[in-house]
Structure formats: C-alpha cells, structure tokens
C-alpha positions in Angstrom: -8.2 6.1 4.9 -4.6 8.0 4.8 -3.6 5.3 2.6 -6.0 6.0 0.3 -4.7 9.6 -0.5 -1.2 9.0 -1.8 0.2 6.5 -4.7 2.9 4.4 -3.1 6.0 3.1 -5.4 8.6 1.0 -4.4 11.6 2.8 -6.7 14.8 3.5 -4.8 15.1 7.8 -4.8 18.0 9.0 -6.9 19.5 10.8 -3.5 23.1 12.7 -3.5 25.8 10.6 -2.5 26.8 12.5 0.1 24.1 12.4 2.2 25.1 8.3 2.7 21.4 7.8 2.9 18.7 5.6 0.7 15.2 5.5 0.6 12.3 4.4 -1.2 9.1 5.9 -2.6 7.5 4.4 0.2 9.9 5.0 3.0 8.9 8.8 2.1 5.4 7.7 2.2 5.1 5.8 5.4 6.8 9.5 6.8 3.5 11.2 5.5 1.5 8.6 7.0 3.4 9.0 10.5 3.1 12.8 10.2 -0.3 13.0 9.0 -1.4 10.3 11.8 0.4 12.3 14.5 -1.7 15.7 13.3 -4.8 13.8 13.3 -4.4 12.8 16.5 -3.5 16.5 17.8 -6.1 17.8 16.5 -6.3 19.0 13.3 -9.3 18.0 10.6 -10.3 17.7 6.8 -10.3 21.4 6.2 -7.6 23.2 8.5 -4.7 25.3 7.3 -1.2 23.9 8.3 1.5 26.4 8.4 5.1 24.7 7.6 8.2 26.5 8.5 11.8 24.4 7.9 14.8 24.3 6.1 14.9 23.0 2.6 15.2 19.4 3.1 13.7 16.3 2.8 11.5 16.6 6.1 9.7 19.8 4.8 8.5 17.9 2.5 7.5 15.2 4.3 5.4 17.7 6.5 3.9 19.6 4.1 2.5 16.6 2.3 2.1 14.7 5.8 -0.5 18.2 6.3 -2.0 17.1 3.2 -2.4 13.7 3.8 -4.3 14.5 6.6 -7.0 16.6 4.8 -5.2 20.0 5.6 -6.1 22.4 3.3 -2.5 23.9 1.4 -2.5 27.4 0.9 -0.8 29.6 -1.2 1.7 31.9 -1.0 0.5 35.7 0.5 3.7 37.2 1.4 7.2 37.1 -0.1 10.5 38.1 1.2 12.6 38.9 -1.6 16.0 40.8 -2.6 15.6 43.5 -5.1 17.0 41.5 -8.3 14.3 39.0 -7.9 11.5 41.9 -7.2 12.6 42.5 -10.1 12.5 39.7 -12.3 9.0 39.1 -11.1 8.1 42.8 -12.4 9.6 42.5 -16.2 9.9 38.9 -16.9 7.7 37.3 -19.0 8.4 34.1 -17.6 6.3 34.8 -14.7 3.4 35.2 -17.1 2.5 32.0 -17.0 2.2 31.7 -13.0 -0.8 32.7 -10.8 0.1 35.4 -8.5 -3.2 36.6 -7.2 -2.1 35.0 -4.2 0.6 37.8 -3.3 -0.7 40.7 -1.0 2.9 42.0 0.5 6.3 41.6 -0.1 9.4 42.2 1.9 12.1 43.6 0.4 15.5 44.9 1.4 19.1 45.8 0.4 18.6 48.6 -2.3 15.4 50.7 -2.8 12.6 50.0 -5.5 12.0 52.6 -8.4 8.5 53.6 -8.8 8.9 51.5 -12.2 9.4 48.2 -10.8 6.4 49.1 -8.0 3.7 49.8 -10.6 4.7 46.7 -13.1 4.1 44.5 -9.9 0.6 45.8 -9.1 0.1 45.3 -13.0 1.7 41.3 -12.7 -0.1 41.1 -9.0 -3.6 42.2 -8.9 -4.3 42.1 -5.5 -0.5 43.2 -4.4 -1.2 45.7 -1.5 1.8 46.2 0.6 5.6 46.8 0.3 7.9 46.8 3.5 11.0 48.0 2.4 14.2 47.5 5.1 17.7 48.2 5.8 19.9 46.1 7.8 22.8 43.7 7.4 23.9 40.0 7.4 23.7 39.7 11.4 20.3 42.2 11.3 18.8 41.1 8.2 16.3 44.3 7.5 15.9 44.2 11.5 17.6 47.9 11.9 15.0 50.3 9.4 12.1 49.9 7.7 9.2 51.8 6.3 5.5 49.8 5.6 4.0 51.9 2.5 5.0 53.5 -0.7 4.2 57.0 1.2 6.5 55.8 4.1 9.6 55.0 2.2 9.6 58.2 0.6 10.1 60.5 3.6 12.9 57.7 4.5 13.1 54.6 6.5 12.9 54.7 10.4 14.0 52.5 13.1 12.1 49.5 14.0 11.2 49.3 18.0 14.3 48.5 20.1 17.2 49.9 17.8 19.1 52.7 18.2 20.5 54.7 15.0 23.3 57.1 14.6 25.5 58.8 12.1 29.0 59.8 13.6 32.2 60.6 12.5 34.4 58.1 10.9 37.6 59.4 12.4 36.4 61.3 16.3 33.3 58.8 16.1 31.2 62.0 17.3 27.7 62.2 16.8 26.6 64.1 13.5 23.7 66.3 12.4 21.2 65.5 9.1 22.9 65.7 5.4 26.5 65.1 7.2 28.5 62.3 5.6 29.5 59.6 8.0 29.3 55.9 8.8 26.1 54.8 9.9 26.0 53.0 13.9 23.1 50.8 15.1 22.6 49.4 18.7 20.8 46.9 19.4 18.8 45.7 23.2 21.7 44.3 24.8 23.2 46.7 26.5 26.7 44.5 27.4 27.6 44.1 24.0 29.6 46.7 22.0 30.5 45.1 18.5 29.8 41.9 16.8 30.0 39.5 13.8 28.1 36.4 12.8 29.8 33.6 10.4 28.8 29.8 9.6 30.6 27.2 11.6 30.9 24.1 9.2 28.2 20.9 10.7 28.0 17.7 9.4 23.9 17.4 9.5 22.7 21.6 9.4 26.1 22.3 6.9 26.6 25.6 9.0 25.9 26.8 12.5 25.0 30.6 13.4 28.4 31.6 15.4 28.6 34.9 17.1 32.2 37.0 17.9 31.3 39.0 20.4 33.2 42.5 21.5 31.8 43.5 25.2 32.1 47.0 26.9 34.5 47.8 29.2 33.8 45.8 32.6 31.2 43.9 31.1 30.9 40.5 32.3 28.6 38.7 30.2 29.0 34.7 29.6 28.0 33.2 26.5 25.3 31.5 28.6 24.4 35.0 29.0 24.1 36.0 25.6 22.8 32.4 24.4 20.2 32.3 26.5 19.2 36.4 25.1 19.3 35.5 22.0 17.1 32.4 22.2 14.3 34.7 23.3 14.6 36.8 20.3 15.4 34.1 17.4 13.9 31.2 15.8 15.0 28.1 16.8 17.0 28.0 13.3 18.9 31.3 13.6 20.1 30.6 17.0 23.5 30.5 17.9 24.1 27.3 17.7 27.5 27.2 16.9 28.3 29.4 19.8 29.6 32.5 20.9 33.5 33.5 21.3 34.3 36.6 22.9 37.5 38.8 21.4 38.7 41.9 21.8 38.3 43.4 18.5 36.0 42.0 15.4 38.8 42.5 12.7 37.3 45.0 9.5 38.7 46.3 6.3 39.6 50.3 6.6 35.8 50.6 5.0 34.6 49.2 8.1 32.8 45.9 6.5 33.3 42.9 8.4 36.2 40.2 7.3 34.3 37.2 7.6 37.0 35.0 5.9 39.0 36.1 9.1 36.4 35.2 12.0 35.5 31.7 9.8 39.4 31.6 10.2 39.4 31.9 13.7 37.0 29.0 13.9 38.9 26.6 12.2 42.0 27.7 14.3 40.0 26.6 17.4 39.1 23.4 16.0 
C-alpha cells in the first residue's frame, strides 16, 4: 500500500505568515498519496526514474516525494548549473568534504571564466567529473549567446551557439570591427522584427514576479505582442515565459556604459499599474 510508505503526523506546519495558508503533516501527505496515485495510474512502476522540474515551493516537494511514494526510484544529481563563486566553493571548501559527489559528470557554468586551478581541484573533489560547458550571455540570454563544451574548447575562445548572431562594433559609428579591436559586443537573436530589448520582474501575488519583456522593434515592423508571445512560448519553458507581458517602446533606457536600467523599465511597470 502507498499508505504504507510514509509516517503520517497530525502537527500543524510552522508555515510563513504571509502565505495565509495552514496545513498539516497529513494534508502534505494525502498530496503524495494523490500524486503518487495519479502516476501509478499513468504508468509508471516500482523501479522508474521520475524527473521533477519546478519552482521552489511546497508542490516540488510534494512531487518529488509523491514519485517516491510510488516506488520511483530518486536519483541523484549528474549535472549542475552553477555561477563561478559557487564552482568555487565546491573546489576549495572543506565543507563539501563531507558530501558524496560521485554523482556529478558536468557542470554548467557561466559569467566569468574558470582558472585551470579551480578545474583540476574539482576532478580531485569529483571523481567521475567529465565535462565543463562554460557560457557567456546576459540576464535576458542567460549563457544562451556563447559557449564552448571542453577544457580544449574554451581555450581557443567561446563560439556562438546555433541561431545567434555576434558582432563587435564601434561604440560611437556602431560599424562593424575586425579581431583584437576594442568595442561593445552586439548579439542578435532569431526574431528578425525585434531590434532591442529588456526583461524585468512584474510583482504577482502567487509566482512573486512575472517575466516582462520591453520590446524595441525595427523600423516598419509590425509585430503584436501576440506575435512575440506566441514566439517566445515555442522557445521557453513554461516558467520563463512572458507571463507578465510584453510592452513595446521606443527606446530601452541604458546608462552611458550601455547596461540596462532595470530600476527604470520595473518603473515603467508600476506607472502602468
């Protein structure tokens, strides 16, 4: 029996105020028994591996363990996505000592390059640690502009992943530039309507933020945020999508360095509310 495979208690959770919600011990387990039942009855048996993707929230957990109370099999960690100050951490601390990482085949890792240092106290800490993918990007790319999949790779540099354009021009004329010029550093994506754009949180009660797009088209471009919804849905998990919407201006206001002034677009949206 499901039953069986969990210990039910009837203590009240100690659950933030905020969330305006109470629950039990076994509220949370008659979730498990509901999940693991509905698994069960799709298909999976006493032995299967059941991947879990979510949010960190109460109903990952109630998946995960409804997987288990089901007989699913829960594996461990293979691959990590990671920024370099954890990498890291993982590499020197002696914290980690105490943790099994023979799991860990590959890690993702992006933002600022890894010395050769760091690399070989991993493969000491991880013995079967076979794969780095380092990547370049940004908060609306991630490391979705350049990346490189081996130690060899990343030393000849990183290079575009499929679908995206990159350029160095001229801060000033914006013209094209040739290898070891200084310059700012242009990316284009697949759409071909869009010419700029900038991705901030919109404040939700239940998700806490939504993905929001500004959106700068080209010149007699006449996209409609159906339009770009409906592309980015094809391209996104279900959690990154643009939830929150996309709002079309003329110009995506930036600091004479050229970063993005966020504080200024999350502005805008609380304008329009």
């Amino acid at each position: 029996m499901i039953l069986d495979k969990v210990v039910t208690n009837g203590v009240a959770l100690d659950v933030p105020a905020h969330m305006s919600v109470g629950q039990t011990f076994l509220d949370k387990v008659r979730e498990y028994v509901n999940i693991a039942v509905g698994l069960k009855n799709l298909g999976v048996k006493p032995g299967d591996v059941v991947a879990v993707c979510g949010d960190s929230r109460s109903e990952y957990i109630a998946a995960a363990m409804g997987a288990v109370c089901c007989g699913a099999i829960a594996t461990f960690i293979n691959c990590l996505m990671l920024a370099p100050p954890v990498v890291v951490f993982i590499a020197k601390s002696p914290l980690v000592e105490k943790y099994d990482t023979s799991s860990v085949e590959g890690i993702w890792c992006g933002a600022a390059p890894l010395s050769e240092q760091t690399m070989e106290q991993l493969r000491r800490r991880m013995p079967n640690f076979k794969k780095l993918i380092e990547g370049y990007g940004m908060t609306e790319t991630t490391m979705g502009v350049l990346k490189c999949i081996d130690e060899i790779e990343a030393k000849r540099g990183l290079r575009p992943i499929p679908g995206v354009k990159v350029k160095i021009v001229d801060c000033e004329t914006r013209e094209k530039l040739g290898p070891n010029e200084k310059g700012e550093v242009c990316v284009k994506g697949p759409h071909s309507a869009v010419a700029d754009c900038g991705v901030v949180g919109k404040p939700d009660e239940v998700a806490g933020e939504l993905p929001t797009a500004f959106v700068v088209l080209k010149p007699r471009a006449t996209v409609t945020e159906s339009d770009i919804l409906d592309f980015t849905a094809t391209k996104l998990s279900p959690i990154a999508r643009l939830r929150g919407g996309v709002i079309f201006l003329n110009e995506i206001p930036k600091s004479p360095s050229g970063k993005i002034l966020r504080r200024l677009l999350k502005q805008k949206l609380l304008e329009r509310d």
